[in-house]
RODO-2510 file (C-alpha; in nm, 4 decimals, decimal comma):
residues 509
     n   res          X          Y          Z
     1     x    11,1320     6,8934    10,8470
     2     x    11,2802     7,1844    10,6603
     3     x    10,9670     7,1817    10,4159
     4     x    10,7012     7,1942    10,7482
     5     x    10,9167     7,4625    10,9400
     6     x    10,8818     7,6954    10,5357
     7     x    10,5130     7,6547    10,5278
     8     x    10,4379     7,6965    10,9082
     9     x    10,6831     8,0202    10,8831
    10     x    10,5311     8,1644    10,5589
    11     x    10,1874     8,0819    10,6103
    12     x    10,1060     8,4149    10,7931
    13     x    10,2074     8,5741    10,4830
    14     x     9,8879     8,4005    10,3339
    15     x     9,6253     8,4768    10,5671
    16     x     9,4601     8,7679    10,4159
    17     x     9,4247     8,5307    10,0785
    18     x     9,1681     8,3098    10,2468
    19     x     8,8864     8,4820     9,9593
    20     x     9,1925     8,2532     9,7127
    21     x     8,9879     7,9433     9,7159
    22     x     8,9851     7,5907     9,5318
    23     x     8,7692     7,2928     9,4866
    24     x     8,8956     6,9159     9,5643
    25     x     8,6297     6,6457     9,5370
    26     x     8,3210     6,9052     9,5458
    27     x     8,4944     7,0350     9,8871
    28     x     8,6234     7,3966     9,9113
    29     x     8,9758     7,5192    10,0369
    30     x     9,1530     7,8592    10,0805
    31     x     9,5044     7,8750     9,9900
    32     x     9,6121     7,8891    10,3437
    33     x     9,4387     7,5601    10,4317
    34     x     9,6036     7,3714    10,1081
    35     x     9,9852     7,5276    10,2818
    36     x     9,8306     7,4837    10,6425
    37     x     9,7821     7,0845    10,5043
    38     x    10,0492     7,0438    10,3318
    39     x    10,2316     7,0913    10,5811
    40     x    10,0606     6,8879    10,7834
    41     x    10,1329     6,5774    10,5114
    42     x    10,4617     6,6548    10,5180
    43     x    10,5003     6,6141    10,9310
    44     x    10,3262     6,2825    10,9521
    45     x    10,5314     6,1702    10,6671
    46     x    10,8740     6,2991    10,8868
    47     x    10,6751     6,1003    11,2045
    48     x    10,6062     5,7542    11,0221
    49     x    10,8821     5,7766    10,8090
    50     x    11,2103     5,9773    10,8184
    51     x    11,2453     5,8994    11,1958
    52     x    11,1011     6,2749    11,3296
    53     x    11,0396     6,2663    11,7094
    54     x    10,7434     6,4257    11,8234
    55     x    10,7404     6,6943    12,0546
    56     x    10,5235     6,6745    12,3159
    57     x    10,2420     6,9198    12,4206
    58     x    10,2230     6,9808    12,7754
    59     x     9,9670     6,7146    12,8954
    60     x     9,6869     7,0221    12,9877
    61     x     9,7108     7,2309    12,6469
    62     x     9,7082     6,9470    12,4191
    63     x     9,3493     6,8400    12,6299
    64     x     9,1938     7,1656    12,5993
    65     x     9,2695     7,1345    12,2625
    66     x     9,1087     6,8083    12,2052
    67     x     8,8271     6,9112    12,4204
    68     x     8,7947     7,2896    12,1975
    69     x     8,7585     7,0612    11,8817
    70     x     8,5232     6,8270    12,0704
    71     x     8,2883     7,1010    12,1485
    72     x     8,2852     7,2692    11,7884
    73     x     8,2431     6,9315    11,6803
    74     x     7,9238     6,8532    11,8909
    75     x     7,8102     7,2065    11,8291
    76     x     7,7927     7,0338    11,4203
    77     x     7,7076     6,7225    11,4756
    78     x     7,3609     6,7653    11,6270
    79     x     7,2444     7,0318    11,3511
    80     x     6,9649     6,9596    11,0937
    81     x     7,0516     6,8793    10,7363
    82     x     6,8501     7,1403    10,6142
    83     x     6,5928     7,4447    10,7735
    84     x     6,3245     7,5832    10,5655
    85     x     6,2493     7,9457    10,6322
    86     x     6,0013     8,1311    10,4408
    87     x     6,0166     7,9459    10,1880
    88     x     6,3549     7,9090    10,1266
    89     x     6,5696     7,5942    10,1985
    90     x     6,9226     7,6928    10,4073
    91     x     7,1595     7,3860    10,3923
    92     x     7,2506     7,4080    10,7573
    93     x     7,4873     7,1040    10,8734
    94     x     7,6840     7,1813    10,5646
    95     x     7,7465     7,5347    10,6684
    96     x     7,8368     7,4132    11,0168
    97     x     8,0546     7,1832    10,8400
    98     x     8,2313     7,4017    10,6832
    99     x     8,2773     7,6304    10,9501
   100     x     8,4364     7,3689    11,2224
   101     x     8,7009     7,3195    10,9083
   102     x     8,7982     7,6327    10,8227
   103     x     8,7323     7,8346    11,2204
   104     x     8,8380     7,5943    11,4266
   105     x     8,9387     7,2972    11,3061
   106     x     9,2111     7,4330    11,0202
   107     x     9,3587     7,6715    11,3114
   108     x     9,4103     7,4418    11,5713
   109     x     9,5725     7,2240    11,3187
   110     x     9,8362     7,5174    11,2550
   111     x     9,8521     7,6096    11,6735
   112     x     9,9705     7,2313    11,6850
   113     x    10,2086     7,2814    11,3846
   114     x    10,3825     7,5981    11,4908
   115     x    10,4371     7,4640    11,8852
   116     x    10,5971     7,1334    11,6926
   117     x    10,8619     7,3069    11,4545
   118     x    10,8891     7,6914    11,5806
   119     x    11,0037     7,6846    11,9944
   120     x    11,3280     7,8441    11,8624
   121     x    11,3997     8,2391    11,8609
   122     x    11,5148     8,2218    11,5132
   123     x    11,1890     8,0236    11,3871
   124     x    10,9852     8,2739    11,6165
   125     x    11,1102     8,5977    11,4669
   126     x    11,0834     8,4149    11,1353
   127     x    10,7155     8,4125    11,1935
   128     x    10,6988     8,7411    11,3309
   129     x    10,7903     8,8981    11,0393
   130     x    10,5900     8,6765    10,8259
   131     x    10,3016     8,8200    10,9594
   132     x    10,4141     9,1651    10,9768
   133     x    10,4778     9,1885    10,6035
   134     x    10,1090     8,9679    10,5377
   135     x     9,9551     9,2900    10,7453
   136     x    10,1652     9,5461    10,5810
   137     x    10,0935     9,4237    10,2585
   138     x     9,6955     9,4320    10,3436
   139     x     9,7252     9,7962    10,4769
   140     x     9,9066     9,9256    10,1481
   141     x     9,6343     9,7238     9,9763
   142     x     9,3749     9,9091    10,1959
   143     x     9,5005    10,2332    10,1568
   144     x     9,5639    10,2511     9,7643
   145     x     9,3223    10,0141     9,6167
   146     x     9,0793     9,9216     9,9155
   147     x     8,7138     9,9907     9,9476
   148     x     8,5393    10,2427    10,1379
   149     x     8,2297    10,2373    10,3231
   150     x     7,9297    10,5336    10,2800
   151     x     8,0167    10,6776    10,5899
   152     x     8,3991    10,7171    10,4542
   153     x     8,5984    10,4248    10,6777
   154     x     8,8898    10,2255    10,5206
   155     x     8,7382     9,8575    10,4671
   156     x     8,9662     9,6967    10,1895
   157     x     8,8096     9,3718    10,0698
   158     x     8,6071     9,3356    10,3573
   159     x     8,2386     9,3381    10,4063
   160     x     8,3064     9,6070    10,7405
   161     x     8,6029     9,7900    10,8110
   162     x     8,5806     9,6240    11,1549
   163     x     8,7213     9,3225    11,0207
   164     x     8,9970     9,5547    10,8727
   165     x     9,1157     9,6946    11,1985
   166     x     9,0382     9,3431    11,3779
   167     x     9,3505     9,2480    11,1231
   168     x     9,5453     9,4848    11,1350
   169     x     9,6122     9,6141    11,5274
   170     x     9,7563     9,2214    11,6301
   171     x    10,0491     9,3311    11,3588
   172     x    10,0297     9,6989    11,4419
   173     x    10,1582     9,6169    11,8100
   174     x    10,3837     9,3753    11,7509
   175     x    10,5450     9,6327    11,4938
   176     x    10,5576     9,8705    11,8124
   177     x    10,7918     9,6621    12,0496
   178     x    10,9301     9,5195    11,7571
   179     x    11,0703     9,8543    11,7191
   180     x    11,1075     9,9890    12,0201
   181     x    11,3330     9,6385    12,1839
   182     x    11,4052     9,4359    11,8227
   183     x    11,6809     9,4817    11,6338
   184     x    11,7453     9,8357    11,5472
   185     x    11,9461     9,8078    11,2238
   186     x    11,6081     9,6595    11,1219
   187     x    11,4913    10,0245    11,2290
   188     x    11,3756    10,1702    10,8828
   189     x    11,1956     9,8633    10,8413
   190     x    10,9830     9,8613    11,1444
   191     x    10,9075    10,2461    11,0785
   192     x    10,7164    10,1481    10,7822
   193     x    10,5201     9,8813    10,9410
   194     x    10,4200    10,0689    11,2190
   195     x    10,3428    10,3826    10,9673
   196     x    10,1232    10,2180    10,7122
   197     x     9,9375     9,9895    10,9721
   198     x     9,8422    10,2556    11,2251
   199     x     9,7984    10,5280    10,8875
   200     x     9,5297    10,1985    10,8436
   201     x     9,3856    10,1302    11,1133
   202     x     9,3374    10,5254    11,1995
   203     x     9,1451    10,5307    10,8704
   204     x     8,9142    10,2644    10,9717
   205     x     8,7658    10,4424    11,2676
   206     x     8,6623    10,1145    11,4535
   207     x     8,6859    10,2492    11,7911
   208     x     8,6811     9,9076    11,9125
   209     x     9,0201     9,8730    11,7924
   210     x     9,1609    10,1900    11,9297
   211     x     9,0133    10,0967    12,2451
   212     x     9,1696     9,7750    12,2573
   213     x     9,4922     9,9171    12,1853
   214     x     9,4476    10,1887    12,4837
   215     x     9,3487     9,9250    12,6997
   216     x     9,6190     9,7175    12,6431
   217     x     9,8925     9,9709    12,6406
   218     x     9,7564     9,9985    12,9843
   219     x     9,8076     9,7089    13,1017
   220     x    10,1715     9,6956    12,9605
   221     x    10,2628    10,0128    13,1046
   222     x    10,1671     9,9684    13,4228
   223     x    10,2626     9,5751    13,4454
   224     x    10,6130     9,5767    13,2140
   225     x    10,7640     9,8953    13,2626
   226     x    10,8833    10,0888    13,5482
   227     x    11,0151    10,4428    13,6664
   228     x    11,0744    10,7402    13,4237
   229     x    10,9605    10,5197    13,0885
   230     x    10,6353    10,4331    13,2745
   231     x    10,5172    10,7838    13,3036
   232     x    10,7175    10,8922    12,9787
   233     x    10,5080    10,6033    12,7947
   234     x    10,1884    10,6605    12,9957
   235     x    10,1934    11,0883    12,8627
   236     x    10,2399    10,9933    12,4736
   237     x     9,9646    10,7232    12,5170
   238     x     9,7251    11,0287    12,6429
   239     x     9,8324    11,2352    12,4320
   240     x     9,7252    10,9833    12,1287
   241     x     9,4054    10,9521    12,3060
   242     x     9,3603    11,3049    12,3518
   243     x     9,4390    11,3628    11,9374
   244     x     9,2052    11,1214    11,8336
   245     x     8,9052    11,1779    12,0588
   246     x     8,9664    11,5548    11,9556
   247     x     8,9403    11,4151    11,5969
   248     x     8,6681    11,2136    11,6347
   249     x     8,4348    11,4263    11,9041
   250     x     8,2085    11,5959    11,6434
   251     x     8,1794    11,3313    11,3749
   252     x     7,8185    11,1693    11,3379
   253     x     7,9624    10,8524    11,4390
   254     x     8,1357    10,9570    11,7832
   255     x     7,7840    11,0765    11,8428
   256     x     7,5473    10,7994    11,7696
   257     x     7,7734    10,6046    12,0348
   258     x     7,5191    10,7319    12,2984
   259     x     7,1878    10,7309    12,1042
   260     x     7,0406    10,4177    12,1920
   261     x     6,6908    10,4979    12,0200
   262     x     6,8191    10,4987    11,7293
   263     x     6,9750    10,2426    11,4280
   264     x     7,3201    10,3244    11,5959
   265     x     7,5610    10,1169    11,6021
   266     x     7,5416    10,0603    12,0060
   267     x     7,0962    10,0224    11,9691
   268     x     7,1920     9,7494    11,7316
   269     x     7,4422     9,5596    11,9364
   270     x     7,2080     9,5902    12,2442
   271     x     6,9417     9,4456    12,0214
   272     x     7,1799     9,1788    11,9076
   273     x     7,2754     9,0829    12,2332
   274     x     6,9413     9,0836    12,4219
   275     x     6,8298     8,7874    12,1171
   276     x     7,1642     8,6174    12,1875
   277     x     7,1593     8,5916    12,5018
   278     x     6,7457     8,4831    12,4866
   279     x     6,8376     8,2270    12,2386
   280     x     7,1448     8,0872    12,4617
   281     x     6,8571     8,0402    12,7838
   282     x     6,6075     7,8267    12,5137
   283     x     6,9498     7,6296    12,4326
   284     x     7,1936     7,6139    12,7439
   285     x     7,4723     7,3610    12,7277
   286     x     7,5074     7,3040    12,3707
   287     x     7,3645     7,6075    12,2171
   288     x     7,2395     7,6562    11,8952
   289     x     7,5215     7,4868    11,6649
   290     x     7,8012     7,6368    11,4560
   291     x     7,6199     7,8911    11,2177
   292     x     7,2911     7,8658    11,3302
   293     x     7,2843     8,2511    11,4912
   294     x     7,1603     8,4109    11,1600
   295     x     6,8614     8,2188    11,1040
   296     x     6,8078     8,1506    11,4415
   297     x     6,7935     8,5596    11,4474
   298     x     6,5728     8,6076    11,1418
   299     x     6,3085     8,3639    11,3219
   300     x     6,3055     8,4713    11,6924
   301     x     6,4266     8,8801    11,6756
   302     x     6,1081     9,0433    11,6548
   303     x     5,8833     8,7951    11,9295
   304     x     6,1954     8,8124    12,1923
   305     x     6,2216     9,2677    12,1280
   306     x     5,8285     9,3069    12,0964
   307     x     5,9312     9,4853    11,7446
   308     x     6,1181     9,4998    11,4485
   309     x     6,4967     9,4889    11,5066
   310     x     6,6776     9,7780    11,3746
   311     x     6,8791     9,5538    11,1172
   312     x     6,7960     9,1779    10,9914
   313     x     7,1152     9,1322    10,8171
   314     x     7,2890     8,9765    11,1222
   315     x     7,5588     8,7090    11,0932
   316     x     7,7152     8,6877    11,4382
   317     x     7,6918     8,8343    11,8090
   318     x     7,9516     9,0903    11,7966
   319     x     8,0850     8,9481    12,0659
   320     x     8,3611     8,6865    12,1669
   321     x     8,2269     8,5314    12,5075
   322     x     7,8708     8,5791    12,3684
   323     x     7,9173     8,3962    12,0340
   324     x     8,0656     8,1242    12,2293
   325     x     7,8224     8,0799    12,4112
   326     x     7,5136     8,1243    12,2254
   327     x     7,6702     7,8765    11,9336
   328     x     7,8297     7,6099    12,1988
   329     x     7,6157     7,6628    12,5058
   330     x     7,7792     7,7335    12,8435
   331     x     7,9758     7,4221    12,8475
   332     x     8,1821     7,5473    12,4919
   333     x     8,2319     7,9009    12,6730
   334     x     8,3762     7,7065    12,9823
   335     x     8,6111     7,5254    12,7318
   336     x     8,7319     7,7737    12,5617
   337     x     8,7927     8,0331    12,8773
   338     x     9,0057     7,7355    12,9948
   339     x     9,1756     7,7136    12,7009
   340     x     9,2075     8,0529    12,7071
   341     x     9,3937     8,0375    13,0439
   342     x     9,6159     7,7530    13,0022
   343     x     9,7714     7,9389    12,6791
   344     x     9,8562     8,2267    12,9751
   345     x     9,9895     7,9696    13,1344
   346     x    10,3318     8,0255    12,9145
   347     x    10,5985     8,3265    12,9678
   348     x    10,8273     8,4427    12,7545
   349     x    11,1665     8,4374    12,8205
   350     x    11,1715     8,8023    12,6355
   351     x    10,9015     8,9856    12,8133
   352     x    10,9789     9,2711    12,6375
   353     x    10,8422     9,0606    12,2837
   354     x    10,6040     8,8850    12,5285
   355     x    10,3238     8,7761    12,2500
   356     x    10,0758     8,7310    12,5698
   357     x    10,0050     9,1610    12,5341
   358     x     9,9222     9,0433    12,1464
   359     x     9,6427     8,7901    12,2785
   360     x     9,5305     9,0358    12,5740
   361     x     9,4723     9,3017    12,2645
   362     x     9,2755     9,0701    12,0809
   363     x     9,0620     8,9296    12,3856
   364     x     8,9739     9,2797    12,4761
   365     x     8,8532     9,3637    12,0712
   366     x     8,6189     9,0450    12,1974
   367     x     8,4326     9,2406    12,4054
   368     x     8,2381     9,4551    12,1278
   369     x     8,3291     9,2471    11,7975
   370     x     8,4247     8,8923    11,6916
   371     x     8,8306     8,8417    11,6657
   372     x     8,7457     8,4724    11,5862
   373     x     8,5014     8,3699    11,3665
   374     x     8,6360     8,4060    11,0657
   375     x     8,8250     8,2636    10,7831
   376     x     9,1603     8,4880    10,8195
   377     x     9,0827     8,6635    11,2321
   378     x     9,0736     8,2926    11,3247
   379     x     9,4192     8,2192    11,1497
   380     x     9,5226     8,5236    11,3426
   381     x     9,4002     8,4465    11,6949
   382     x     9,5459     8,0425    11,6621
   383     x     9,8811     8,1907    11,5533
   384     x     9,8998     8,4180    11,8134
   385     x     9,8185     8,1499    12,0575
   386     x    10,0957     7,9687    11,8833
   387     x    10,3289     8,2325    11,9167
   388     x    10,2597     8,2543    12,3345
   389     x    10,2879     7,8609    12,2895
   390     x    10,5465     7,7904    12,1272
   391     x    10,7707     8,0884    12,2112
   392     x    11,1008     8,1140    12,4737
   393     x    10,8104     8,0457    12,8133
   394     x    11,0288     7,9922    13,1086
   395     x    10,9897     7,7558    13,3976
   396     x    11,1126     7,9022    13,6933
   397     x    11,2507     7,6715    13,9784
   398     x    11,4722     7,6900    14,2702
   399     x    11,8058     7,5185    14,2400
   400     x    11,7963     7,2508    14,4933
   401     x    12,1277     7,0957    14,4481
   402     x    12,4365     6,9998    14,2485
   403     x    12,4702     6,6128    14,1798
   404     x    12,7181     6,4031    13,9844
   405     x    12,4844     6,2299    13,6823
   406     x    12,5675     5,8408    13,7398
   407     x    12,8479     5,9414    13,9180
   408     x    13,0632     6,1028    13,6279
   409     x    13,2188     6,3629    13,7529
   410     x    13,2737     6,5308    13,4138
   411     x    12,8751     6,5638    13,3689
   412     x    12,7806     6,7664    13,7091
   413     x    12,3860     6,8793    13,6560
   414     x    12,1545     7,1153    13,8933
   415     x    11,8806     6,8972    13,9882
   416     x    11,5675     7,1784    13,9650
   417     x    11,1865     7,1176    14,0719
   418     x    11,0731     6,7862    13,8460
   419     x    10,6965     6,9370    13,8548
   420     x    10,7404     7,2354    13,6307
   421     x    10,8566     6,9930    13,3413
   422     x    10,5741     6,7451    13,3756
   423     x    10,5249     6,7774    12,9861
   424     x    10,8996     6,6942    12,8801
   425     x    11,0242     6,3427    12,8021
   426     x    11,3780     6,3490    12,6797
   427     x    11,6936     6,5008    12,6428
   428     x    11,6567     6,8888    12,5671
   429     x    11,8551     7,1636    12,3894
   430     x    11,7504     7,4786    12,6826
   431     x    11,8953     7,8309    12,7800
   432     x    11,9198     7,9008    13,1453
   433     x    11,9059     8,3011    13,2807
   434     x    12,0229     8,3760    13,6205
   435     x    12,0402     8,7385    13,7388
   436     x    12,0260     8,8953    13,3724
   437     x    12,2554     8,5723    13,1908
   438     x    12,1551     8,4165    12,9515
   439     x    12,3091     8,0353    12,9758
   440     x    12,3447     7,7701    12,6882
   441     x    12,2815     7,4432    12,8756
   442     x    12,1276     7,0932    12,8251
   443     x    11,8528     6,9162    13,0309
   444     x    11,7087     6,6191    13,1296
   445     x    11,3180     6,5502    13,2240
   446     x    11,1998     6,1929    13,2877
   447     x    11,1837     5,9188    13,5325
   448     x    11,5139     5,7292    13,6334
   449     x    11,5219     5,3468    13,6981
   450     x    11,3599     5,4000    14,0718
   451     x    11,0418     5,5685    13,8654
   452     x    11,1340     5,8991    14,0118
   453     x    11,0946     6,1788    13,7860
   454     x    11,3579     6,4472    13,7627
   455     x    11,4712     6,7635    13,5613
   456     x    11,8577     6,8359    13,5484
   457     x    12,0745     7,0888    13,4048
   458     x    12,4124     7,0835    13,2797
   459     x    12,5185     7,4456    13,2303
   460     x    12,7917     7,4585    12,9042
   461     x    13,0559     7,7396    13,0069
   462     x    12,9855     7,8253    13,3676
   463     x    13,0968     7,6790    13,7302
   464     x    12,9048     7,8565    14,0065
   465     x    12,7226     7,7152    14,2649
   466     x    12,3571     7,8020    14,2039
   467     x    12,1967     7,5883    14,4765
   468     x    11,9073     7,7833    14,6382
   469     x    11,9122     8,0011    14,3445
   470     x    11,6035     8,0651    14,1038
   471     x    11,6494     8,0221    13,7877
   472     x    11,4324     7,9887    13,4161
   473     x    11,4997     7,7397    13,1922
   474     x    11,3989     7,7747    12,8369
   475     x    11,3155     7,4975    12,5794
   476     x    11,5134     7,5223    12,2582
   477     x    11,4746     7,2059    12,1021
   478     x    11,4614     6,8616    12,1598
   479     x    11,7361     6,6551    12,0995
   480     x    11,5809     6,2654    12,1926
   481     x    11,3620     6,0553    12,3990
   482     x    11,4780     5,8796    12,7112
   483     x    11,6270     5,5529    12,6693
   484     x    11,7500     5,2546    12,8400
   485     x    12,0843     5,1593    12,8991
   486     x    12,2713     4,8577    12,9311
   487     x    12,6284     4,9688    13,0947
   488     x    12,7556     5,2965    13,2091
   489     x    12,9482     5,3166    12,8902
   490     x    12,6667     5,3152    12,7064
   491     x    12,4999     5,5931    12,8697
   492     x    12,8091     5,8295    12,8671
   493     x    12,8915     5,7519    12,5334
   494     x    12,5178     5,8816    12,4713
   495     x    12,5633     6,1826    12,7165
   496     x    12,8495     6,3087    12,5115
   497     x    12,6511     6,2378    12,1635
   498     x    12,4350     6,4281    12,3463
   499     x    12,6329     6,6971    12,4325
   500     x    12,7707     6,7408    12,0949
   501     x    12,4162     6,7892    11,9745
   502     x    12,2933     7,0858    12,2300
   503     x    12,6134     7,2704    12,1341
   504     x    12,5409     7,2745    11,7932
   505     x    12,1863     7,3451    11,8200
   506     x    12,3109     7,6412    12,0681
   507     x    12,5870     7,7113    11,7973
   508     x    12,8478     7,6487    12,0702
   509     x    13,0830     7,5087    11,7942
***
């Protein structure tokens, strides 16, 4: 598995090569899709093969997954095989095609990767930086070599600077509390990140993007941190608002925010919206199919705004919740705002790190652009869902007793609330915290012989009596399935196997 955990863990590196492409059998692929599938090769071959046990998705993410895919899919799978317009023939289930592979269905396939190999704090900081040096790489890119558009914004390779910043401010805040709570011999390091990605992002000028990152500093401020560094936090955060609405205030495109007569960019996204939102009524629960919005655009803009729009040229809504549901109808939005809640669902053992302020960021840029669809923001928005995912959650419970396992009295266990681990089969590597400790341990989830399920904990290195106490309990990795035993020997010759294998995983040896 060494090979899957490199690729999953690099990959990030790779995302802003998606435009890197290659042909197999007449069908194209980016360079991260040929390392997103290699990978994928490899971990079927560990399944079938070199005896890899799978790790189970809880039961309700790994459905909303299935069900996200099955909704993209039928989204394709009713489109025609080709639409003349004006002449000119557009080859429109192939372009669906291709975008279920590379949006949605290439992404997922890396979510499902990275929550498989990457639960651990070492594989999770390994991707952490991955991406942080991808981004940081893109913005010294941007800033020495990239493009610029007429009206003077930073746009790199890009077709819209936009797409620039929609990059770039995931990476820019996790390069903030990176900083601020990582490792801070790693503190020169950080500096640069956080220097040439917001030096980046400034030069873009997508106020979406500062907004977002207002917003959500916001929210973390006023839901994370308490006292003297809430206010402290709160006054440099105005005072960066203050600088760059000072900056911005008399530039051309600060003003044509409010001009809604105009081709600004606000008259245009009104415009795009009002069609969008016409074309979802005329198409309801399906909606118009995976890259249909363009043409679909060209033929219905002017009859549905009684004129000419202000621009023609239109590929998508600008607009998260509205794309969704004007390309998979109401029932795809549902999905996917489902989906949306059951990766919340997760938290971080490290709420300082917590990657769930990442994917609030990005959910707010939803509101006025399109975080999603597309090759390298979809990569993005999956691997940050990965990183909620897959991360140190917690599942809080209530200690309700201590109990001798089988009655040895060497392996005493806290038997904790067999709900909250619904999703776990097996014999578990975890980390316990109780009142600020942080506790290498070893669980159980499953079903005993009577068919009742339960989740027990055998702390390694403390004796206190934690009944009636909360604690969280944090996956590290899984060590086995549960088996079937013939003799009590048996089973505690397994339970210290066991043993022996969550200390070394916990580096207890």
């Amino acid at each position: 598995m060494f090979l899957v955990r490199f690729f999953v863990s690099v990959l990030p590196l790779f995302f802003p090569l998606y435009t890197v492409r290659f042909d197999f059998c007449g069908v194209p692929f980016s360079l991260p899709e040929i390392l997103l599938y290699t990978a994928l090769v490899i971990y079927v071959y560990c399944l079938i093969f070199g005896g890899q046990k799978f790790l189970r998705l809880p039961r309700w993410t790994f459905f909303m997954n299935i069900l996200l895919l099955l909704v993209c899919f039928l989204a394709v799978w009713g489109l025609p095989k080709e639409v003349v317009f004006e002449g000119q023939a557009y080859q429109t289930f192939a372009h669906g095609v291709g975008i279920f592979k590379e949006w949605i269905f290439a992404p997922i396939v890396y979510f499902f990767l990275l929550r498989q190999v990457a639960s651990g704090e070492q594989a999770q900081e390994t991707l952490r930086r991955a991406f942080l040096l991808g981004a940081s790489g893109l913005a010294v890119y941007a800033l020495l070599f990239g493009a610029v558009s007429d009206d003077g914004r930073l746009m790199a390779h890009f077709s819209n600077p936009n797409y620039l910043a929609l990059y770039l401010t995931p990476a820019f805040w996790l390069a903030l509390t990176h900083f601020y709570y990582g490792e801070r011999k790693r503190g020169p390091e950080n500096i640069f990140y956080i220097f040439v990605l917001g030096l980046a992002i400034f030069l873009t000028r997508s106020y979406t993007s500062w907004l977002a990152l207002l917003a959500t500093a916001l929210i973390y401020i006023f839901t994370t941190l308490k006292g003297f560094k809430r206010w402290y936090f709160l006054g440099i955060l105005l005072l960066c608002g203050l600088l760059a609405f000072g900056y911005e205030i008399n530039s051309e495109k600060f003003t044509q925010i409010f001009d809604l007569q105009e081709r600004s960019s606000t008259a245009v996204r009104l415009q795009i919206w009002q069609v969008a939102l016409e074309l979802w009524r005329a198409h309801p629960w399906l909606g118009v199919g995976l890259g249909m919005f363009q043409l679909e655009y060209w033929q219905h803009a002017w009859e549905i705004l009684g004129q000419a729009p202000y621009e023609w040229n239109i590929l998508h809504t600008h607009n998260l919740y509205l794309q969704w549901l004007v390309t998979t109808g109401a029932i795809g939005l549902l999905v996917f705002l489902v989906w949306v809640i059951s990766i919340f669902r997760y938290r971080p053992l490290n709420r300082w790190l917590d990657p769930r302020f990442i994917f609030i960021l990005i959910l707010i840029q939803g509101f006025w652009d399109l975080p999603l669809w597309k090759n390298d923001l979809a990569f993005v928005f999956f691997f940050v869902a990965g990183l909620v995912a897959s991360g140190h959650h917690t599942m809080t419970s209530r200690v309700y007793a201590g109990s001798l396992f089988n009655s040895f009295r060497e392996f005493e266990v806290l038997s904790l609330n067999p709900n909250i681990a619904r999703h776990l089969d097996g014999v578990y590597a975890v980390e316990v915290r109780w009142k600020g400790q942080r506790i290498p341990a070893i669980a159980f989830s499953g079903a005993n012989k009577k068919g009742e399920r339960k989740f027990e904990v055998h702390l390694f290195g403390l004796e206190v009596d934690l009944r009636g106490e909360k604690v969280d309990v944090s996956v590290i990795e899984r060590i086995r399935d549960t088996m079937q035993f013939e003799s009590k020997k048996d089973l505690k010759e397994q339970i210290l196997e066991d043993y022996e294998d969550a200390k070394q995983i916990l580096k207890l040896q």
